[in-house]
C-alpha positions in Angstrom: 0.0 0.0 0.0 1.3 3.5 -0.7 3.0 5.2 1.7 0.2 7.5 4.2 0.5 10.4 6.5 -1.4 13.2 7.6 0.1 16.7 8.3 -1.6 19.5 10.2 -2.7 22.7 8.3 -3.9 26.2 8.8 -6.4 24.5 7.5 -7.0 21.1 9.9 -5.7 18.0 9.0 -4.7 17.1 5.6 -4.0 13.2 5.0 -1.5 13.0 2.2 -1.6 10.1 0.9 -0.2 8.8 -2.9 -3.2 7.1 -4.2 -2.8 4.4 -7.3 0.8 4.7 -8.8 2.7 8.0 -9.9 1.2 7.8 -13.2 -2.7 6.8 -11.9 -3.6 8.1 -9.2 -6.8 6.2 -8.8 -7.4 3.1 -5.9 -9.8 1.4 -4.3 -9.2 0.0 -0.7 -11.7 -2.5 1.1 -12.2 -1.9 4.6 -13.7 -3.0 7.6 -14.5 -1.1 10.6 -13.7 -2.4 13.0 -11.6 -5.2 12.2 -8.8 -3.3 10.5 -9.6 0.0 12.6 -12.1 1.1 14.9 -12.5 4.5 13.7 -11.8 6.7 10.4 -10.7 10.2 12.4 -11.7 13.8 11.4 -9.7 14.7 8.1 -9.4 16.2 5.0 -7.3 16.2 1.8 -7.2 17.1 -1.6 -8.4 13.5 -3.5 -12.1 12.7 -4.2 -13.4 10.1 -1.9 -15.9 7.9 -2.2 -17.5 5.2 0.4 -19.7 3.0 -1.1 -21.0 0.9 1.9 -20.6 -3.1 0.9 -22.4 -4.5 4.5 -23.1 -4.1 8.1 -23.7 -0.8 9.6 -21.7 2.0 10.8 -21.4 5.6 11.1 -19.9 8.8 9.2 -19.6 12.1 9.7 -19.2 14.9 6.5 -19.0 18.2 6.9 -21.1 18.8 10.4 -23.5 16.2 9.5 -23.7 13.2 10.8 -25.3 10.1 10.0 -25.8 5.7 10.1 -24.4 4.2 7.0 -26.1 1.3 5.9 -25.1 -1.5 3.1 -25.4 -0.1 0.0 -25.4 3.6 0.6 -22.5 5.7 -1.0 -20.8 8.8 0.2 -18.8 11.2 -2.0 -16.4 13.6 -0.3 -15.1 16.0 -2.6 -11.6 17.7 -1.6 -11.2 19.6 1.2 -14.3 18.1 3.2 -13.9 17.3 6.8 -15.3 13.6 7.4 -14.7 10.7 9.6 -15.7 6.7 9.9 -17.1 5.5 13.1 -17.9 2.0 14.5 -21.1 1.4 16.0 -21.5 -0.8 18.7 -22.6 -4.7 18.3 -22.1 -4.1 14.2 -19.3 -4.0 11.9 -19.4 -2.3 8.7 -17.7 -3.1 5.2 -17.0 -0.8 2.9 -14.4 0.6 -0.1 -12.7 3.5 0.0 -12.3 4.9 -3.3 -9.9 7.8 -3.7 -8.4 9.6 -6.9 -6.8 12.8 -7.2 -9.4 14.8 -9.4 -6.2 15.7 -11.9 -5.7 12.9 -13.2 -9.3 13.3 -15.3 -7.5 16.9 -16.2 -6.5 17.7 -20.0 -4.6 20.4 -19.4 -5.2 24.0 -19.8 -6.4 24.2 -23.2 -9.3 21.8 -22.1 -12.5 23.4 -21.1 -13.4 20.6 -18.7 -10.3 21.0 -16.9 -11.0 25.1 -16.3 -15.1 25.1 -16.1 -15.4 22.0 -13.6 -12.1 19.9 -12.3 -9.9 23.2 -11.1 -13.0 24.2 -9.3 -13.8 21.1 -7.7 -10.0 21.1 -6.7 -10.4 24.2 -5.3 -13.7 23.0 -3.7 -16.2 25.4 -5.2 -17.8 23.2 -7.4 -19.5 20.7 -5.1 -20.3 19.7 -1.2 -20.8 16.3 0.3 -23.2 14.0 -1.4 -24.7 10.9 0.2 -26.8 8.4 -1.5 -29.2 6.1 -0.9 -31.3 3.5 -3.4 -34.0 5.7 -2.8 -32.5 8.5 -4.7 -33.3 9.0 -8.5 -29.2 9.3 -9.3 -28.3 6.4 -7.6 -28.4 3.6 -9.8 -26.5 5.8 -12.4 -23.9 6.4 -10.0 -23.4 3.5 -8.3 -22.8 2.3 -11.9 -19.7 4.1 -12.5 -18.8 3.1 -9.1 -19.1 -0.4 -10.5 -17.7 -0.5 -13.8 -14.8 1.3 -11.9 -14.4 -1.9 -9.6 -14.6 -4.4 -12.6 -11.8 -2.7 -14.4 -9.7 -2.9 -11.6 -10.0 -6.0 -10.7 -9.2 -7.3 -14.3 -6.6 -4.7 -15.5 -7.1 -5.6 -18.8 -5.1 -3.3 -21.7 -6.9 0.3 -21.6 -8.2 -0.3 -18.4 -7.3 3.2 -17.4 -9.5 4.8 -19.8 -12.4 3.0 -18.5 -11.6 3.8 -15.1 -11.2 7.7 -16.4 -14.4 7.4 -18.6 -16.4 6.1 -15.7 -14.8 9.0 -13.0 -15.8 11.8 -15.3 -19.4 10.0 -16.0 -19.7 9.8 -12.1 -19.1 13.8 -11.8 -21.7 14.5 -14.8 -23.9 12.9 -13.1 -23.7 14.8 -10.0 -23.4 18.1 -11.5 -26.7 17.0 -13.0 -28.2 15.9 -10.1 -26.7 18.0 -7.2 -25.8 20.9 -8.6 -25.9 22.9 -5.9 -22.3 25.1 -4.5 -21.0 23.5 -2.1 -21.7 25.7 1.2 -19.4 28.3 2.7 -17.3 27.4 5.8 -19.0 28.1 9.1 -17.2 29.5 11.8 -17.6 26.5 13.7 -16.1 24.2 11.0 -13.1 26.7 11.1 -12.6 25.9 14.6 -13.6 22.0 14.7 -10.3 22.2 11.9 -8.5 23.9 14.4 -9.0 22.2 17.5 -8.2 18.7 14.9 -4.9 20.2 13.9 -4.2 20.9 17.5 -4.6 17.9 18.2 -2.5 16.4 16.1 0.2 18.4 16.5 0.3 18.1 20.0 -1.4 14.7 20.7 2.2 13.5 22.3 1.5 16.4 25.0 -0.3 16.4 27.8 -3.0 18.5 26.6 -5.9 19.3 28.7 -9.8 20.9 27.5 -8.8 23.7 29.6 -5.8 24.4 27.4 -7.4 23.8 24.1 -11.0 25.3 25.1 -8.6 28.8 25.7 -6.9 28.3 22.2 -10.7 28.6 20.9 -11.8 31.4 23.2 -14.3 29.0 25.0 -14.8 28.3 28.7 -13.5 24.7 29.3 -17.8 23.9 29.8 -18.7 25.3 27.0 -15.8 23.8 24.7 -17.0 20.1 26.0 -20.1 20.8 25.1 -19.5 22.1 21.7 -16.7 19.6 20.9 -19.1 16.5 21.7 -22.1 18.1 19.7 -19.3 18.7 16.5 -17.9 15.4 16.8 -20.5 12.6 18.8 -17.4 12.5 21.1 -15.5 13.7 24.3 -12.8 15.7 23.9 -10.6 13.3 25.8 -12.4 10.1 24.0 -10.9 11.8 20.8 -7.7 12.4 22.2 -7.1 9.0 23.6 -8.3 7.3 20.2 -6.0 9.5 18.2 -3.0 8.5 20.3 -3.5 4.8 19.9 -4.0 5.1 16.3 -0.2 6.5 16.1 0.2 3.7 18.8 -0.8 1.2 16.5 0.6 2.6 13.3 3.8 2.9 15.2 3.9 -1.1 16.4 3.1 -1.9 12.7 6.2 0.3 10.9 8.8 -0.7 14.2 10.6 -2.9 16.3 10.9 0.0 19.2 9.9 -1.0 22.8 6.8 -0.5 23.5 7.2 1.0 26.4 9.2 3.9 24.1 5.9 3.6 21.4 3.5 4.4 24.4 5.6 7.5 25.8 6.2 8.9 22.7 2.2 9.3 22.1 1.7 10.8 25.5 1.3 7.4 27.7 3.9 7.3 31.1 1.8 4.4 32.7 2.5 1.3 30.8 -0.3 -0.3 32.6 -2.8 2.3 31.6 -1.4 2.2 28.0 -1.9 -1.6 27.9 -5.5 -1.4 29.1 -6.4 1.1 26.7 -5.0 -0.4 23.8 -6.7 -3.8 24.3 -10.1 -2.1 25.2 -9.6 -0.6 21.1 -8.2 -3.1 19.4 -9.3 -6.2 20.8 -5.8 -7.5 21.4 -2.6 -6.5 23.4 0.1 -3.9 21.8 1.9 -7.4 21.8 -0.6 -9.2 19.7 -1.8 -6.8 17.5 2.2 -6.5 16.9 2.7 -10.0 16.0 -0.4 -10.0 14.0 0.8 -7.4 11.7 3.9 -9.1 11.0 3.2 -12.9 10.4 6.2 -13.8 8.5 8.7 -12.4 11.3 10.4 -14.8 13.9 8.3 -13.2 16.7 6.4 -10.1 18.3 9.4 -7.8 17.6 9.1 -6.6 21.5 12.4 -5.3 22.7 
């Protein structure tokens, strides 16, 4: 899988991620929540991303809405859209992620489609957040392209990219037709939600408290918890904790460092507490969920 990161912004958090290969930048990745992770975190970046819902039931966030996912349904995140994955209890939820940087459908200056409708989108004044159901009178058509996408992938048969191409640019036809609406303007409370996210992941290593980050918004520590859990369906310190795992994790997965070393350096001094909080996420020990990710190795890698 290419190589993934997410860096904070003025702006929030931008994943940056290479999607496809230098030359296509177009992929689709199945995943399960909560199998291969329990959440999907606030982000943004600057690919389209779809979620076309395969089974189960889970929940996603876009924008400031929020809502339960069901098999089938399909979400499309243009660039620069805030959004996040969540599990919901007792259910797991199957889904691909389908992400392609919108330039690669460009032609260039000279080509009208490029300058009327892909720099736009880019730029993300061309559309907001769409979700679909079966109900809706586009979805067939656009779970379509969604398909014929999938098919040419899985085959790779001479041209392939074309298809792919053909069926990307069919899919944003289709929802200029059908949601044509400009995407809305910024609130100031998606401003901060960005800016409390980028905080956060600057800083998650720190020991960061509501009181600190509710002053950095110019909210009483009450009010921020408030806000914060009615922006995001979680505690601030919910968030927090589930963030540092998640760099817990990734960091077990790409290292052979102790893990005592992995826990302190996202912010965990108690070894004990670290362990506990770990296995109530993931299921499994650091340990395990180690030695899971590296089956062919002689062992768990702990130091």
């Amino acid at each position: 899988m290419a190589e993934e990161r997410r860096i904070a912004t003025p702006g929030g958090v931008q994943e940056t991620k290479q999607h496809g290969t230098p030359l296509f930048h177009f992929n689709i990745y199945p995943c399960t929540i909560p199998r291969d992770f329990p959440t999907v975190p606030l982000h943004w970046h600057r690919s389209m991303e779809i979620v076309y819902i395969k089974k189960g039931l889970g929940a996603v966030q876009y924008g400031l809405e929020s809502r339960t996912a069901a098999a089938g349904d399909i979400l499309i995140v243009p660039p620069g859209t805030l959004h996040a994955l969540f599990e919901i209890p007792g259910s797991s939820m199957e889904y691909e992620n389908i992400i392609f940087d919108v330039d690669f459908l460009g032609g260039g200056p000279t080509d009208v489609c490029d300058q009327e409708y892909l720099v736009p989108l880019m730029a993300g004044r061309l559309l907001g957040p769409v979700y679909l159901t079966s109900e809706d009178e586009a979805y067939a058509d656009i779970s379509a392209c969604l398909q014929d996408a999938e098919a040419l992938c899985n085959f790779r048969r001479r041209g392939y990219e074309l298809g792919v191409k053909a069926a990307m640019m069919r899919l944003l036809y289709l929802l200029m037709l059908h949601y044509p609406q400009p995407p809305e303007v910024e609130t100031p409370d998606t401003e901060r939600l960005k800016k409390v996210v980028a905080i956060i992941e600057e800083r998650y290593a720190e020991p960061l408290t509501v009181a600190s980050v509710a002053q950095d918004c110019g909210y009483s520590s009450s009010h921020f918890m408030r806000w914060f859990k009615q922006m995001t369906g979680s505690s601030f310190g919910a968030y927090l904790i589930g963030r540092r795992l998640t760099f817990a994790a990734e960091a077990l997965c790409e290292s052979d460092g102790k893990i005592l070393s992995i826990a302190q350096s996202v912010g965990y001094y108690n070894l004990s507490n670290f362990n506990r909080q770990f296995k109530a996420r993931y299921r499994v020990t650091p340990r395990e969920y180690r030695a899971a990710s590296k089956p062919q190795s002689g062992g768990d890698g702990e130091k």
